[in-house]
mmCIF file of the C-alpha atoms, coordinates in Angstrom:
data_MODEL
# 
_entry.id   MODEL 
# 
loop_
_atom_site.group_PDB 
_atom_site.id 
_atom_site.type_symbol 
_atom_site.label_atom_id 
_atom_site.label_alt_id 
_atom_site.label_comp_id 
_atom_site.label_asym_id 
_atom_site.label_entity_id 
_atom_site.label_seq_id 
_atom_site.pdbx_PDB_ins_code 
_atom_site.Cartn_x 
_atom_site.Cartn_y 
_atom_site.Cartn_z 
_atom_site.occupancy 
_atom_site.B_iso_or_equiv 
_atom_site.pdbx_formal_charge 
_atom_site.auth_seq_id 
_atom_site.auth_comp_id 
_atom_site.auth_asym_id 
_atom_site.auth_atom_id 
_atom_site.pdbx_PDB_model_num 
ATOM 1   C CA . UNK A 1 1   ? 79.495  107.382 96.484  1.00 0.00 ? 1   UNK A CA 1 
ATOM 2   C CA . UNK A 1 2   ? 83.351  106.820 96.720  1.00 0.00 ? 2   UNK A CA 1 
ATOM 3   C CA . UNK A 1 3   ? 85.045  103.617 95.507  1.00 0.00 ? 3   UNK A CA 1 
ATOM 4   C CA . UNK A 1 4   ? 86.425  101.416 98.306  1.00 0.00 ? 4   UNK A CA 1 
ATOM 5   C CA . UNK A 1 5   ? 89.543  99.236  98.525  1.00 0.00 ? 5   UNK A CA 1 
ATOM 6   C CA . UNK A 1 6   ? 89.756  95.975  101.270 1.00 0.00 ? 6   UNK A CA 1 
ATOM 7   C CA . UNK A 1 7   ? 92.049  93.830  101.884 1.00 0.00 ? 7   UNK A CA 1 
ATOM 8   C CA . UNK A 1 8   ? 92.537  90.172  102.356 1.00 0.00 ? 8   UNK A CA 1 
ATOM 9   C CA . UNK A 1 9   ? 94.929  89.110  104.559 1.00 0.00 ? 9   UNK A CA 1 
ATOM 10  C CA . UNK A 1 10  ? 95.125  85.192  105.369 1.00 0.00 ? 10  UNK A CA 1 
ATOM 11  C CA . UNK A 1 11  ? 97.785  84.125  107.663 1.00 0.00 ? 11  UNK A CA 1 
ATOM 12  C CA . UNK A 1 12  ? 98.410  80.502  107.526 1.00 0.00 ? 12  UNK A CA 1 
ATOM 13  C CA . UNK A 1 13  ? 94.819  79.511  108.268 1.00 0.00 ? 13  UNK A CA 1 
ATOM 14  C CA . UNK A 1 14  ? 93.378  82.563  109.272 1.00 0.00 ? 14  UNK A CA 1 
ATOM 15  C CA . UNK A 1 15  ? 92.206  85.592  107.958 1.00 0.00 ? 15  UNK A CA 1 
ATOM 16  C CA . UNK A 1 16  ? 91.970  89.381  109.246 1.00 0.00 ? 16  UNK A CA 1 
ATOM 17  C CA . UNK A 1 17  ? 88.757  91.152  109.744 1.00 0.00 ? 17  UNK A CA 1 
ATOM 18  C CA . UNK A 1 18  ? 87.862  94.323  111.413 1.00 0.00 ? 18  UNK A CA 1 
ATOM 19  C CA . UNK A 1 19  ? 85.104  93.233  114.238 1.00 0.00 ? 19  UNK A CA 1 
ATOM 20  C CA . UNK A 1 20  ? 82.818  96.002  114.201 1.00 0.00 ? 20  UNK A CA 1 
ATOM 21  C CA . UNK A 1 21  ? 80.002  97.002  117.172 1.00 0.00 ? 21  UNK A CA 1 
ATOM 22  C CA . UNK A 1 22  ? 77.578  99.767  116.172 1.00 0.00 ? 22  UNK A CA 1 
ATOM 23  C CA . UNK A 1 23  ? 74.288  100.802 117.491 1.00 0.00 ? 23  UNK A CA 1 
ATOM 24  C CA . UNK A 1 24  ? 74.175  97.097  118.768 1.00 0.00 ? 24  UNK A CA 1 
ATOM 25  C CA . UNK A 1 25  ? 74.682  95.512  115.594 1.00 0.00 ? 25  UNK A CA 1 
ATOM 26  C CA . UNK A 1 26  ? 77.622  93.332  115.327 1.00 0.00 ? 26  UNK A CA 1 
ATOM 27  C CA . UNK A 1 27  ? 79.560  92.328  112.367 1.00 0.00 ? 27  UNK A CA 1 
ATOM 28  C CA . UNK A 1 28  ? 83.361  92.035  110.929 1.00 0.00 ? 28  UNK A CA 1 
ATOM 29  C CA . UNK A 1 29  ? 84.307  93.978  107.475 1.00 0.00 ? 29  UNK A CA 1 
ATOM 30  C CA . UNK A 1 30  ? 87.734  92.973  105.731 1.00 0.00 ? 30  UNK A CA 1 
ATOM 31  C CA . UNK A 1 31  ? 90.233  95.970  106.407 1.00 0.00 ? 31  UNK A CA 1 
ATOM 32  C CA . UNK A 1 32  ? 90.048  98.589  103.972 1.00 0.00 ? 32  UNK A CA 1 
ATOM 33  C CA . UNK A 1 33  ? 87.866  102.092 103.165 1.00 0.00 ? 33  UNK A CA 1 
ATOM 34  C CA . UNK A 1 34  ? 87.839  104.850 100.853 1.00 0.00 ? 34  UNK A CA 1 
ATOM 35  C CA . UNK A 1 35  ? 89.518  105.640 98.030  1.00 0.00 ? 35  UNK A CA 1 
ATOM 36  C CA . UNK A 1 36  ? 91.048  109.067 98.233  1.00 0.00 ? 36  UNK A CA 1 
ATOM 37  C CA . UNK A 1 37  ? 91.014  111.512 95.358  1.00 0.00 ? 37  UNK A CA 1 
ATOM 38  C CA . UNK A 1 38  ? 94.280  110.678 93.079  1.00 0.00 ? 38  UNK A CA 1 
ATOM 39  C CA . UNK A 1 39  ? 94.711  107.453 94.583  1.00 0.00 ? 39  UNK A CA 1 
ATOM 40  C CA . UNK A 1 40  ? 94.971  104.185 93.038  1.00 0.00 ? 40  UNK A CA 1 
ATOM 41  C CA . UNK A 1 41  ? 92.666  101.078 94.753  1.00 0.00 ? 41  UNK A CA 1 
ATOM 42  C CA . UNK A 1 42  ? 96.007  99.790  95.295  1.00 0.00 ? 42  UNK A CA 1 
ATOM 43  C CA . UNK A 1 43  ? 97.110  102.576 97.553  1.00 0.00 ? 43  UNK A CA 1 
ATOM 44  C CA . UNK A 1 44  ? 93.777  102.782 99.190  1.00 0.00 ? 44  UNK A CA 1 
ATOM 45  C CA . UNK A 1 45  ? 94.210  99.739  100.367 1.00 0.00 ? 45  UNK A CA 1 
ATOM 46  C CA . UNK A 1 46  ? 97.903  99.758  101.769 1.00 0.00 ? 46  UNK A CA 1 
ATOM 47  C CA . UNK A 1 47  ? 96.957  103.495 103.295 1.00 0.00 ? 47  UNK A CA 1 
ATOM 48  C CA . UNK A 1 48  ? 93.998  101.868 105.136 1.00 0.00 ? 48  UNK A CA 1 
ATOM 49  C CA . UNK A 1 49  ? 96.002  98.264  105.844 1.00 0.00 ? 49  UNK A CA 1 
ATOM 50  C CA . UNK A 1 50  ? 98.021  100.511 107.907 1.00 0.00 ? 50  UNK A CA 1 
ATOM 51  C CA . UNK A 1 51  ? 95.199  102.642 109.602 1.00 0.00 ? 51  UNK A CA 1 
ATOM 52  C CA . UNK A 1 52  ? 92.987  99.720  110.295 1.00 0.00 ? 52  UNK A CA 1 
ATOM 53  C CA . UNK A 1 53  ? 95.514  96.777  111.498 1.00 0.00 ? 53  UNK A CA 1 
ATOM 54  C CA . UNK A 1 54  ? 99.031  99.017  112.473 1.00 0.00 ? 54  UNK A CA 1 
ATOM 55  C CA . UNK A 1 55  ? 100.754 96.416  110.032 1.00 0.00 ? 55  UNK A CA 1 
ATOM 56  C CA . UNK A 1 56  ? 102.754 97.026  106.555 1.00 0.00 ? 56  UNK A CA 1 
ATOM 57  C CA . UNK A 1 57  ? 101.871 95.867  103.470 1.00 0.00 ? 57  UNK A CA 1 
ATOM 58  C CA . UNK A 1 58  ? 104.721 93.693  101.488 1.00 0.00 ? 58  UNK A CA 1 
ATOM 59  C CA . UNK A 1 59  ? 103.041 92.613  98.743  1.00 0.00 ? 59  UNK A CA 1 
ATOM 60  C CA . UNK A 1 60  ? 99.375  93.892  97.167  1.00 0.00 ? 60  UNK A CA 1 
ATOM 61  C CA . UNK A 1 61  ? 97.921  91.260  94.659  1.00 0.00 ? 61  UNK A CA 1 
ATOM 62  C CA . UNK A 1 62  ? 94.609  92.130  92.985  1.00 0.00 ? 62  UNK A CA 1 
ATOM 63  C CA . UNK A 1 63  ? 91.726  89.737  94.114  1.00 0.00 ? 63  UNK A CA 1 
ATOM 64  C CA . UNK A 1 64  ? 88.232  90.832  92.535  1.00 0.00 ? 64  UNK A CA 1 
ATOM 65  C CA . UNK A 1 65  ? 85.557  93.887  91.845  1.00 0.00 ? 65  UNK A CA 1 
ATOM 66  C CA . UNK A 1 66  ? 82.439  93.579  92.607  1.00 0.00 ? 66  UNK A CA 1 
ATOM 67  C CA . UNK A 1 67  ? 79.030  96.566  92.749  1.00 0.00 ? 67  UNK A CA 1 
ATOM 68  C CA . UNK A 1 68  ? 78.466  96.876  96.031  1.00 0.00 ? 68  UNK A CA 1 
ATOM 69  C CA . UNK A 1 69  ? 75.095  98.864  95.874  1.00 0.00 ? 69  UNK A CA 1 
ATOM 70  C CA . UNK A 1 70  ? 76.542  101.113 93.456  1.00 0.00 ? 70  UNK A CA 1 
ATOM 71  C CA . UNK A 1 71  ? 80.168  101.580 94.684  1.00 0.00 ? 71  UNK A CA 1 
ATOM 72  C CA . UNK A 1 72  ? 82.624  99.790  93.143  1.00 0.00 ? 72  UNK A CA 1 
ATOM 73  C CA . UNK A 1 73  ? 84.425  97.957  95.328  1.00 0.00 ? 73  UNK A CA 1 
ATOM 74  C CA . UNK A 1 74  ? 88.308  96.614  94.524  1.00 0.00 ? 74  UNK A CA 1 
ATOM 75  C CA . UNK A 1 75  ? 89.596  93.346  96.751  1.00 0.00 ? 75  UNK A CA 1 
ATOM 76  C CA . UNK A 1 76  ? 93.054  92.943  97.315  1.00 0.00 ? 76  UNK A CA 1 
ATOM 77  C CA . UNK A 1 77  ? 95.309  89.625  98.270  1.00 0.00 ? 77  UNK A CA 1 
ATOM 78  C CA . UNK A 1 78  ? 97.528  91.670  101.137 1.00 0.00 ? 78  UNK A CA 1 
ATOM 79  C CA . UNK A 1 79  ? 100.884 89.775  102.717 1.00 0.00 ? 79  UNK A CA 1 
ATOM 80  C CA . UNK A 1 80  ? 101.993 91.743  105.662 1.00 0.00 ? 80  UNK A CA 1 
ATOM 81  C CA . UNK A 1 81  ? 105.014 92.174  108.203 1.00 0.00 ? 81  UNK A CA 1 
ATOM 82  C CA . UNK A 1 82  ? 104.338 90.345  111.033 1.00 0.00 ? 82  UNK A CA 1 
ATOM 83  C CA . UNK A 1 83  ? 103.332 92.479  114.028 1.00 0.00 ? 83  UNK A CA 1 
ATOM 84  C CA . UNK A 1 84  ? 100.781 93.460  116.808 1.00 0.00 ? 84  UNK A CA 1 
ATOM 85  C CA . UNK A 1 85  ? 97.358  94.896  115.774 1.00 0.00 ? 85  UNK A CA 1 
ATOM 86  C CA . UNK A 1 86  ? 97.034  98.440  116.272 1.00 0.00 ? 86  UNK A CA 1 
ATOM 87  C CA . UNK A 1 87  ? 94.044  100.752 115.463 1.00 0.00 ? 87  UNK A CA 1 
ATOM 88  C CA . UNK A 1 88  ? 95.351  103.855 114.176 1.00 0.00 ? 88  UNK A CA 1 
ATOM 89  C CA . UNK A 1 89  ? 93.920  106.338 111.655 1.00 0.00 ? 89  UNK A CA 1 
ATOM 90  C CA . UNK A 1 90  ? 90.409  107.863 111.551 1.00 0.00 ? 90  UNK A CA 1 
ATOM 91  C CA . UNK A 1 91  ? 88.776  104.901 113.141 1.00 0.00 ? 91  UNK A CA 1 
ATOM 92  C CA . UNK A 1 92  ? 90.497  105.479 116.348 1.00 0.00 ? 92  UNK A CA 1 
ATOM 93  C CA . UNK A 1 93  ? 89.237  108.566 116.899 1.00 0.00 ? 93  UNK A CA 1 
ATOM 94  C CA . UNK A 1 94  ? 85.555  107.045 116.150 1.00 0.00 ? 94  UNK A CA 1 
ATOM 95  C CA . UNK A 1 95  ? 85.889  104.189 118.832 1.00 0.00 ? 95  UNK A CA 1 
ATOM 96  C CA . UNK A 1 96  ? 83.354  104.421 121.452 1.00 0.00 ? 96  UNK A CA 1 
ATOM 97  C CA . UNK A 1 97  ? 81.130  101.941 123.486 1.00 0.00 ? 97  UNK A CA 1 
ATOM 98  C CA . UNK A 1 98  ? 78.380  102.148 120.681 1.00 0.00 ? 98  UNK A CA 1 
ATOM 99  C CA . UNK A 1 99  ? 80.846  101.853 117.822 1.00 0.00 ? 99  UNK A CA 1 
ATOM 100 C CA . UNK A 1 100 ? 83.900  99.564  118.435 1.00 0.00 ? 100 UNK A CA 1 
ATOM 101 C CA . UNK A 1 101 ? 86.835  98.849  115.609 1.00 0.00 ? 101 UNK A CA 1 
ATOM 102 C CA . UNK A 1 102 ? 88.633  95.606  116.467 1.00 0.00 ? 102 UNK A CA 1 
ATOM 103 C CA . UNK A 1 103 ? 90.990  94.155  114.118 1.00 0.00 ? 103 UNK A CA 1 
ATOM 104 C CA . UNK A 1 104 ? 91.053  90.312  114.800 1.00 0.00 ? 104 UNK A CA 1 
ATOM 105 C CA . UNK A 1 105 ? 92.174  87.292  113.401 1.00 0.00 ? 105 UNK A CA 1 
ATOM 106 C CA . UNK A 1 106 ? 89.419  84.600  112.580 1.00 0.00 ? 106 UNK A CA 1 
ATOM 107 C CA . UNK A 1 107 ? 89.842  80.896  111.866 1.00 0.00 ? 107 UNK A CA 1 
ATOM 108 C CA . UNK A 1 108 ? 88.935  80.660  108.343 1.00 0.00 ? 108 UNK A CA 1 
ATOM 109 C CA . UNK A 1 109 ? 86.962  77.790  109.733 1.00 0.00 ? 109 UNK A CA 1 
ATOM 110 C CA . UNK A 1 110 ? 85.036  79.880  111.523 1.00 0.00 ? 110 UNK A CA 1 
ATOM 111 C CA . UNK A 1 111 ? 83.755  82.147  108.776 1.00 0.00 ? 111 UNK A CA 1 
ATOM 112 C CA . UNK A 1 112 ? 80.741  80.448  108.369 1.00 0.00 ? 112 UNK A CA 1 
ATOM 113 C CA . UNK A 1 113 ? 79.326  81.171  111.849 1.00 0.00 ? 113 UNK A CA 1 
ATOM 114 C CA . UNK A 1 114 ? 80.258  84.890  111.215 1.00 0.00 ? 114 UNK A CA 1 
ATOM 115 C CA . UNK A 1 115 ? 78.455  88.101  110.339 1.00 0.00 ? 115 UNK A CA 1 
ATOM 116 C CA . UNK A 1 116 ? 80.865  89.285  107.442 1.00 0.00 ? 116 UNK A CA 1 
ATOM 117 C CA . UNK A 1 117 ? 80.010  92.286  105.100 1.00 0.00 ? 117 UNK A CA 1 
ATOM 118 C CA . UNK A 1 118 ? 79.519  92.786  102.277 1.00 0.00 ? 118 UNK A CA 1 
ATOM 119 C CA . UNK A 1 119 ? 78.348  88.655  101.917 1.00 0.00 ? 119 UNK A CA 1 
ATOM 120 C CA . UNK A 1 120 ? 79.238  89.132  98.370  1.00 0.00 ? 120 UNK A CA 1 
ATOM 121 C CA . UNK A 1 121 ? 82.660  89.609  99.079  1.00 0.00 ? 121 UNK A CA 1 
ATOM 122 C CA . UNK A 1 122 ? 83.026  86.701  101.362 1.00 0.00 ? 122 UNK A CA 1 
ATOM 123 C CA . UNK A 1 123 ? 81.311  84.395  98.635  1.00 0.00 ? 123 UNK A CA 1 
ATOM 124 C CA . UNK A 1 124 ? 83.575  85.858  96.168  1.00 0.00 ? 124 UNK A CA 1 
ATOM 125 C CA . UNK A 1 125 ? 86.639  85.207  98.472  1.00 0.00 ? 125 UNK A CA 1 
ATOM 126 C CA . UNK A 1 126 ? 85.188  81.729  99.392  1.00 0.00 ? 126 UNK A CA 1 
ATOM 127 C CA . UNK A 1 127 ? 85.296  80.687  95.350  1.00 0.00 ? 127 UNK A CA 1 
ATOM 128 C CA . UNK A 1 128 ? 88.868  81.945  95.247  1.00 0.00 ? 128 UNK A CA 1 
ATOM 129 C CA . UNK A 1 129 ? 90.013  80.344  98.255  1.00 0.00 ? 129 UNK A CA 1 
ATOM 130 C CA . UNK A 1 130 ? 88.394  77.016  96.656  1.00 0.00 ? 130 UNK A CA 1 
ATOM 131 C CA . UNK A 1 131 ? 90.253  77.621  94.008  1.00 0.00 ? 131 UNK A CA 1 
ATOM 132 C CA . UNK A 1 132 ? 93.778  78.184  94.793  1.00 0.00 ? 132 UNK A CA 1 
ATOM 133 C CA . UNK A 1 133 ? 93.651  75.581  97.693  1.00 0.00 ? 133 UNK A CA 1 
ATOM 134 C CA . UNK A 1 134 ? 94.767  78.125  100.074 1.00 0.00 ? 134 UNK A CA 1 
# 
């Protein structure tokens, strides 16, 4: 199982998440995917930034690891150029009426009421956030 890279993108107070519909499950995921062979996590992550959301990465600050089921999986602090939201990459071509990408901005209030996967990474992002009084 391949490595995967997300990112965490929090504009002032909200954050970015990819709200996914599949086989009538819903649930977000924080942008990200993959690693390719001979890429860094860090590269990962801008590659699929881009795919996922349309916007460039500035600035890629590392966040946390954590064993997602036995994949490693590498969190990243993103900042991004401001612009509209654009599904591009892969994804796109996936998108159908069972099995929608959205990328979509969230209240970081409302993150409680959400669906977000892994959970691990949202506790883990919830502890940092605590801690940096973001």
């Amino acid at each position: 199982m391949k490595d995967r890279a997300a990112a965490i993108i929090i504009i002032g107070r909200s954050l970015l998440l990819i709200h996914r519909s599949k086989s009538g499950r819903e649930y977000y995921v924080f942008p990200g995917g993959h690693i390719e062979e001979g890429e860094s996590p860090e590269l990962a992550c801008i590659r699929e930034v881009k795919e996922e959301t349309g916007l460039d990465s500035i600035k890629v600050k590392y966040a946390f690891d954590f064993d997602n089921q036995g994949r490693l999986e590498h969190y990243f602090f993103v900042q991004v150029m401001p612009g509209p939201l654009i599904l591009d990459g892969p994804e796109s071509s996936y998108q159908s009426t069972e099995n929608r990408f959205l990328p979509e901005w969230v209240p970081l209030s409302n993150l409680m009421y959400l669906n977000v996967l892994p959970a691990e990474a949202l506790q883990l992002l919830r502890s940092r956030l605590d801690s940096t009084n973001l």
